[in-house]
N, C-alpha and C positions, 0 to 999 in steps of 0.2 A: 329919369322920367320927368315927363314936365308936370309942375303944381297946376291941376284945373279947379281948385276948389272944391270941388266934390268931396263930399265924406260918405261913403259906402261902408254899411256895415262889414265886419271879414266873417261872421258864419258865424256856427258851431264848432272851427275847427278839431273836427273829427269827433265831436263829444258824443254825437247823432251815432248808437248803434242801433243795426239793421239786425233783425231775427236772420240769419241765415237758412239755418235750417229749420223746416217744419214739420209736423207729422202729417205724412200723407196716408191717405185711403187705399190708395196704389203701392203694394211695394212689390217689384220685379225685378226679375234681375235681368242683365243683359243676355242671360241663354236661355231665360223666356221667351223676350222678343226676338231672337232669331228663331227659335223654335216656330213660334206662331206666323212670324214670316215666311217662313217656308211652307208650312200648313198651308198657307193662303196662297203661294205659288205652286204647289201641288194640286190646290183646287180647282185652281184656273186651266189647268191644263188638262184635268181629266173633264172638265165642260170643256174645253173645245174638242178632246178628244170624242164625248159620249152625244155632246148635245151640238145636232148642225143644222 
């Protein structure tokens, strides 16, 4: 690499840890949200069904 004079800090390397996980207000699981998906695709279709 060519010398430009520059002196650039190199970081934190990696010293900087991140919270991964946090507690959430929301806890579901994923056969929740297909459940309520479907819910939502059943409702639609019984208003196009009921409602014209």
């Amino acid at each position: 690499m060519a010398d430009s004079g520059v002196n650039v800090p190199s970081g934190f390397g990696g010293l900087v840890k991140f919270k991964e996980e946090y507690p959430s207000k929301f806890n579901l699981k994923p056969t929740h949200i297909v459940v309520f998906i479907i819910l939502i695709i059943l409702f639609r279709i019984a208003l196009g069904m009921f409602v014209k």
